[in-house]
Biotite code that builds the C-alpha atoms (Angstrom):
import biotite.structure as struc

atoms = struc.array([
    struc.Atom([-2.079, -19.321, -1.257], chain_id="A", res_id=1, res_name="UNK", atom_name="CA", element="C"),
    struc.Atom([-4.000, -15.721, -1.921], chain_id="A", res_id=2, res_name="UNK", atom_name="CA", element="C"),
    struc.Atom([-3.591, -13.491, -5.136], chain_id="A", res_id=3, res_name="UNK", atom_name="CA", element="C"),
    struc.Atom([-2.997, -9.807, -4.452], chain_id="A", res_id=4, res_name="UNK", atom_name="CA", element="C"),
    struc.Atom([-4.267, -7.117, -7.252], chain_id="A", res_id=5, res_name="UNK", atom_name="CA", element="C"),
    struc.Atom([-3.835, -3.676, -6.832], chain_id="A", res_id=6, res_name="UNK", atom_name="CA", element="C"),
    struc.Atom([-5.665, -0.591, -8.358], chain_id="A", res_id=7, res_name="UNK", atom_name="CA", element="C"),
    struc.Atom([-6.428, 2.782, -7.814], chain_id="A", res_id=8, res_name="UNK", atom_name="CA", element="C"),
    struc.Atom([-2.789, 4.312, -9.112], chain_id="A", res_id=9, res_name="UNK", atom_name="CA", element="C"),
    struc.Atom([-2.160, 6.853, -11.705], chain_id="A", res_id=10, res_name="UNK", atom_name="CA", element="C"),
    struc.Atom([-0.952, 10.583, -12.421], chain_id="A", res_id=11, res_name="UNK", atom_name="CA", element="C"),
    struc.Atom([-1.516, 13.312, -9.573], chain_id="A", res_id=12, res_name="UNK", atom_name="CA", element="C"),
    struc.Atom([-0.126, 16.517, -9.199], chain_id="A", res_id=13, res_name="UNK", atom_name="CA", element="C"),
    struc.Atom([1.786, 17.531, -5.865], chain_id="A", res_id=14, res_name="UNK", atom_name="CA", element="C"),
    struc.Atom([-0.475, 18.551, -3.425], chain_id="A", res_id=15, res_name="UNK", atom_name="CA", element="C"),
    struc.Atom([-3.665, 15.667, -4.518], chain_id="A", res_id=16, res_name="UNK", atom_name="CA", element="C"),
    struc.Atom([-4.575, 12.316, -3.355], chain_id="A", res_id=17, res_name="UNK", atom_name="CA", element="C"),
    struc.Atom([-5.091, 8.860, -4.488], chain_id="A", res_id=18, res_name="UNK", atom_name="CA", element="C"),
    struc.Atom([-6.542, 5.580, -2.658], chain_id="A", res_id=19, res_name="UNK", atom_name="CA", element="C"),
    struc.Atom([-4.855, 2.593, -3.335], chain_id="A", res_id=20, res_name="UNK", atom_name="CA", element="C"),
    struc.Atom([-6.699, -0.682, -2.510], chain_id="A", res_id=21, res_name="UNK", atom_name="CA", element="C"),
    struc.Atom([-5.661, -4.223, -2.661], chain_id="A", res_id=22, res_name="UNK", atom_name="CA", element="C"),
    struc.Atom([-7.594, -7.192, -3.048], chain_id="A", res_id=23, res_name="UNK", atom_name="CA", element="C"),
    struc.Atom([-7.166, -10.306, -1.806], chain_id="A", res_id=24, res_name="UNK", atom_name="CA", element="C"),
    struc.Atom([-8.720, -13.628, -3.294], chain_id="A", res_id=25, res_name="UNK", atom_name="CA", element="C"),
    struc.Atom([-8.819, -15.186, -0.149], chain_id="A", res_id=26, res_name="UNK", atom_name="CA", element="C"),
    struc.Atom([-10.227, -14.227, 3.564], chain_id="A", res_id=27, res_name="UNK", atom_name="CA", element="C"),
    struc.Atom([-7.616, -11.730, 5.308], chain_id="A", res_id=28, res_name="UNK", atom_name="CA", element="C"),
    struc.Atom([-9.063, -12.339, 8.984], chain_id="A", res_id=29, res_name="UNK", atom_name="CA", element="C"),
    struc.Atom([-6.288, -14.627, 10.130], chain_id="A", res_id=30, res_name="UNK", atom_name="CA", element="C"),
    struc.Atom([-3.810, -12.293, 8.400], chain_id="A", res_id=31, res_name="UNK", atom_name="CA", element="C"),
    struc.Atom([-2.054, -10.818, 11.147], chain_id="A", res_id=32, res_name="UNK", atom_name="CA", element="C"),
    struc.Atom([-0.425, -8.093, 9.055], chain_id="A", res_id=33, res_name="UNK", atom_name="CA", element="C"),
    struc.Atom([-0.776, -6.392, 5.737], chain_id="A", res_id=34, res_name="UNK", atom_name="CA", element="C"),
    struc.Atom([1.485, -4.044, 4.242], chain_id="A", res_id=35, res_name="UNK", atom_name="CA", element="C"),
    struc.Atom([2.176, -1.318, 1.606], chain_id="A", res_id=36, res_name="UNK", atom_name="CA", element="C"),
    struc.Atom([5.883, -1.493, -0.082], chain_id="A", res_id=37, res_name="UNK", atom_name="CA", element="C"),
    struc.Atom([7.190, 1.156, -2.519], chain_id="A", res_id=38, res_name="UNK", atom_name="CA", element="C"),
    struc.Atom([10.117, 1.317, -4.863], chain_id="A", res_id=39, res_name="UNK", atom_name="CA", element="C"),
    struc.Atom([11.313, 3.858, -6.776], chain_id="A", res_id=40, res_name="UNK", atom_name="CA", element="C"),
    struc.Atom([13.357, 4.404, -9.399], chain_id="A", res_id=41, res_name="UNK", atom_name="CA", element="C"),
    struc.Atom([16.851, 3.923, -9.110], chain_id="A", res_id=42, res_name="UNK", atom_name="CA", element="C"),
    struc.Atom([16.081, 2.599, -5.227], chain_id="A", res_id=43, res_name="UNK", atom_name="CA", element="C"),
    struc.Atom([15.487, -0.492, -3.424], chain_id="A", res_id=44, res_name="UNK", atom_name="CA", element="C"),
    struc.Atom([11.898, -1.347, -2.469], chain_id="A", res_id=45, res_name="UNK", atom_name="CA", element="C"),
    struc.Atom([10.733, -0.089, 1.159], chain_id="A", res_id=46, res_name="UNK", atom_name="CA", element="C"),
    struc.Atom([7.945, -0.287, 3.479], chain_id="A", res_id=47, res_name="UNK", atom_name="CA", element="C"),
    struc.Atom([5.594, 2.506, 3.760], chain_id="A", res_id=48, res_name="UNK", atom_name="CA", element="C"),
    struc.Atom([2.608, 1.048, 6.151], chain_id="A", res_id=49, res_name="UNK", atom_name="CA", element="C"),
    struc.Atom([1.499, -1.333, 7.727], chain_id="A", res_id=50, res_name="UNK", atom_name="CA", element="C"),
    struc.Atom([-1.621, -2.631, 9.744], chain_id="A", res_id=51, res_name="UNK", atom_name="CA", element="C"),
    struc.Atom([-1.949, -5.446, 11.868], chain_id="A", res_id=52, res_name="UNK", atom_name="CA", element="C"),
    struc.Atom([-5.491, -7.540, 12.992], chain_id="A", res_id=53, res_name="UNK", atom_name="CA", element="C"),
    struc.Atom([-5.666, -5.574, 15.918], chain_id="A", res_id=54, res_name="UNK", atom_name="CA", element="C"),
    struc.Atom([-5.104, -1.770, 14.152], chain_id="A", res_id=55, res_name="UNK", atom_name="CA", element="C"),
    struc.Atom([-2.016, -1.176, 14.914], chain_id="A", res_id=56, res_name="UNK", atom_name="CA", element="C"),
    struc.Atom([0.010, 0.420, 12.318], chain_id="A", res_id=57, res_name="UNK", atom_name="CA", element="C"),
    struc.Atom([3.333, 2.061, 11.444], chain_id="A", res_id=58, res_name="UNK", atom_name="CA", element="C"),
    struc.Atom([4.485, 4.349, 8.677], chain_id="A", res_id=59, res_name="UNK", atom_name="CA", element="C"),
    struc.Atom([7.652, 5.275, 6.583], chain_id="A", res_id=60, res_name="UNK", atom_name="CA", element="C"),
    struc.Atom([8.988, 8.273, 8.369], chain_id="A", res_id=61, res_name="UNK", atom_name="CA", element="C"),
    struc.Atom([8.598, 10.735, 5.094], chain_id="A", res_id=62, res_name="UNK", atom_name="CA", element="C"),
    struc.Atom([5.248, 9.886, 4.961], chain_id="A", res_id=63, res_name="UNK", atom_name="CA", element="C"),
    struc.Atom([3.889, 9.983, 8.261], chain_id="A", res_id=64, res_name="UNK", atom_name="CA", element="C"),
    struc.Atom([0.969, 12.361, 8.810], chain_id="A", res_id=65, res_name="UNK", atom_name="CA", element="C"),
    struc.Atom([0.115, 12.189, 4.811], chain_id="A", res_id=66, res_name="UNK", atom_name="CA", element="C"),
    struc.Atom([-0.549, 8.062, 4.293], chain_id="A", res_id=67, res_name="UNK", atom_name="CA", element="C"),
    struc.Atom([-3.055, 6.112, 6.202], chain_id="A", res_id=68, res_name="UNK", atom_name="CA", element="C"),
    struc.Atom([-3.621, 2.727, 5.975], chain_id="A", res_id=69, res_name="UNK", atom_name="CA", element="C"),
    struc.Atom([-6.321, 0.866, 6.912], chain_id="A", res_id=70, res_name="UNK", atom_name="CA", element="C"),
    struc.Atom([-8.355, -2.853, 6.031], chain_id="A", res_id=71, res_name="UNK", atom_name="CA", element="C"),
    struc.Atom([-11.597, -4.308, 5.649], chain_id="A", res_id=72, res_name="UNK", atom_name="CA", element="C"),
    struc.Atom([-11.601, -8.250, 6.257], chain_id="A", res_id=73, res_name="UNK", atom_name="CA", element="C"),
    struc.Atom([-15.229, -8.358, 5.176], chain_id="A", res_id=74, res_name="UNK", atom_name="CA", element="C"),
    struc.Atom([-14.335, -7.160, 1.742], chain_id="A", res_id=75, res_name="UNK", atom_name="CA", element="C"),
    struc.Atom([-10.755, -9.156, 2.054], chain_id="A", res_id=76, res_name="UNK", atom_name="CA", element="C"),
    struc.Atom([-9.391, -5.426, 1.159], chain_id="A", res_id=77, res_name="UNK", atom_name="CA", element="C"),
    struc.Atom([-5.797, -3.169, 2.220], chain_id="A", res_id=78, res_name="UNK", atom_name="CA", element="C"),
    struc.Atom([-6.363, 0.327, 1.561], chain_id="A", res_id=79, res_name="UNK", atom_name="CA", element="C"),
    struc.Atom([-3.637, 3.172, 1.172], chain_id="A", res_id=80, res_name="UNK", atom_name="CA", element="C"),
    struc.Atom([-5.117, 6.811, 1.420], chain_id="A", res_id=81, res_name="UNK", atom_name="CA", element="C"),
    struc.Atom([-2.839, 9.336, 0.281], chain_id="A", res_id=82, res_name="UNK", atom_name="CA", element="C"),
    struc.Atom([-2.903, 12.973, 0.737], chain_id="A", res_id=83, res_name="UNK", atom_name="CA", element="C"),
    struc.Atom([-1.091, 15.588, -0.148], chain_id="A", res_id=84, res_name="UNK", atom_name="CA", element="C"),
    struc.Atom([1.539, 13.951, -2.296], chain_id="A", res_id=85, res_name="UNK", atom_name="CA", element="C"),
    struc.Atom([5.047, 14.605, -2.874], chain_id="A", res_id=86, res_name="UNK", atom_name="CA", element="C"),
    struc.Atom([7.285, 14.212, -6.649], chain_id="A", res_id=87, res_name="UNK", atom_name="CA", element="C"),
    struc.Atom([9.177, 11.958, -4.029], chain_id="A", res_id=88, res_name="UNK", atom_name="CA", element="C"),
    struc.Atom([6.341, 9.775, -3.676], chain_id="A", res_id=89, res_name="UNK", atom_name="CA", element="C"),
    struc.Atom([6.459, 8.565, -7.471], chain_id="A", res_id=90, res_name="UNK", atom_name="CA", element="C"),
    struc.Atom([7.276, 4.819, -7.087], chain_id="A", res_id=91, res_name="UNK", atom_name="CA", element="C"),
    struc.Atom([5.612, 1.404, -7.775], chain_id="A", res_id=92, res_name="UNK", atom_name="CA", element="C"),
    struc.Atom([3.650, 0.876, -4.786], chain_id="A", res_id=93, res_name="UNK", atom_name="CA", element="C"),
    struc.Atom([3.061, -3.283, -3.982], chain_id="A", res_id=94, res_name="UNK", atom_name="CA", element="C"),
    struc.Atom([0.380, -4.949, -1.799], chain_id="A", res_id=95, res_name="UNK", atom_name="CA", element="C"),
    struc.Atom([2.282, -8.042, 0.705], chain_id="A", res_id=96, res_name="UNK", atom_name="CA", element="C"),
    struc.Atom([1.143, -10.360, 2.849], chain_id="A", res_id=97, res_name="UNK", atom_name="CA", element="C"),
    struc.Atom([3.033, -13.469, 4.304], chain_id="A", res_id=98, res_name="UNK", atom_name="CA", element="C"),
    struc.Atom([1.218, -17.029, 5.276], chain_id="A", res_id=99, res_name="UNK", atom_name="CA", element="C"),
    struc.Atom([3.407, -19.772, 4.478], chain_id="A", res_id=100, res_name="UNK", atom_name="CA", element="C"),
    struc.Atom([5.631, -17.625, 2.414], chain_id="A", res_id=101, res_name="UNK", atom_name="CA", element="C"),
    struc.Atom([5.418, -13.936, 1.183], chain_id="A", res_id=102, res_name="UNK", atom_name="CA", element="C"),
    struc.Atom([2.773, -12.910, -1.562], chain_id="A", res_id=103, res_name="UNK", atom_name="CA", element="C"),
    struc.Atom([3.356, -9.971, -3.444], chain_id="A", res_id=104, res_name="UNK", atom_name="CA", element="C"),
    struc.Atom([0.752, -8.133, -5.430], chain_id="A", res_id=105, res_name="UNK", atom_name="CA", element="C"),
    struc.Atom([1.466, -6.685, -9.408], chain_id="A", res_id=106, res_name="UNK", atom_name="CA", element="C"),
    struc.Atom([2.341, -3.600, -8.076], chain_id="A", res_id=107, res_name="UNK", atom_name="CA", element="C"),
    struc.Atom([0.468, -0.053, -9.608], chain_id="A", res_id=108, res_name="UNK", atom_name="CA", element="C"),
    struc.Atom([2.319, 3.072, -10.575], chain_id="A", res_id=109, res_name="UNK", atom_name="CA", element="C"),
    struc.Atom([2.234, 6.169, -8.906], chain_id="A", res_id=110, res_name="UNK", atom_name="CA", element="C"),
    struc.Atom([3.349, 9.187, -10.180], chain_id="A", res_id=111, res_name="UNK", atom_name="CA", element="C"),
    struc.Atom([3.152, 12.904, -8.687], chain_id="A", res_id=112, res_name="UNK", atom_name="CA", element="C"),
    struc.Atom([4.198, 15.856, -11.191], chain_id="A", res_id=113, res_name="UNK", atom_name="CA", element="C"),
    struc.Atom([5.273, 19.368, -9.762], chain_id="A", res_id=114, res_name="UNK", atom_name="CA", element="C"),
])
């Protein structure tokens, strides 16, 4: 069991940055992978990043060189750095994580004017 909540989303124009971070009520050391979804309007929800124990990582194609992600198990925390955001970036972004089944976090709007 383990209760995702998101924060750090809001209104950007193209070109700035936001840091999403996702908190976990429970220890994420024996997590072996954390991730960040998206889903748009109109579109079906898809990956962006994720990060396993060890560091390794992989990105949505479109957003590769612009998102990092990253974690802190001593402050049971999944971060999402974004830079240099895109109108085609606006989407609910959700935490995930699966143990016995998958969690999903609230999910926090993003939204990037031009």
């Amino acid at each position: 069991q383990v209760t995702l909540v998101e924060s750090g989303g809001g209104l950007v124009q193209a070109g700035g940055s936001l840091r999403l971070s996702c908190a976990a009520s429970r220890s994420t050391f024996s997590i072996n992978t954390m991730a960040w979804y998206r889903r748009a309007p109109g579109e079906q929800r898809e990956l962006v990043a994720r990060i396993t124990r060890g560091g390794n990582t992989d990105y949505l194609d479109f957003v590769k060189g612009r998102f990092t992600i990253s974690r802190d198990n001593a402050k049971n925390t999944v971060y999402l750095q974004m830079n240099s955001l895109k109108p085609e970036d606006t989407a609910v972004y959700y935490c995930y994580v699966a143990l016995d089944t998958g969690y999903w976090g609230q999910g926090t709007q993003v939204t990037v004017s031009s």
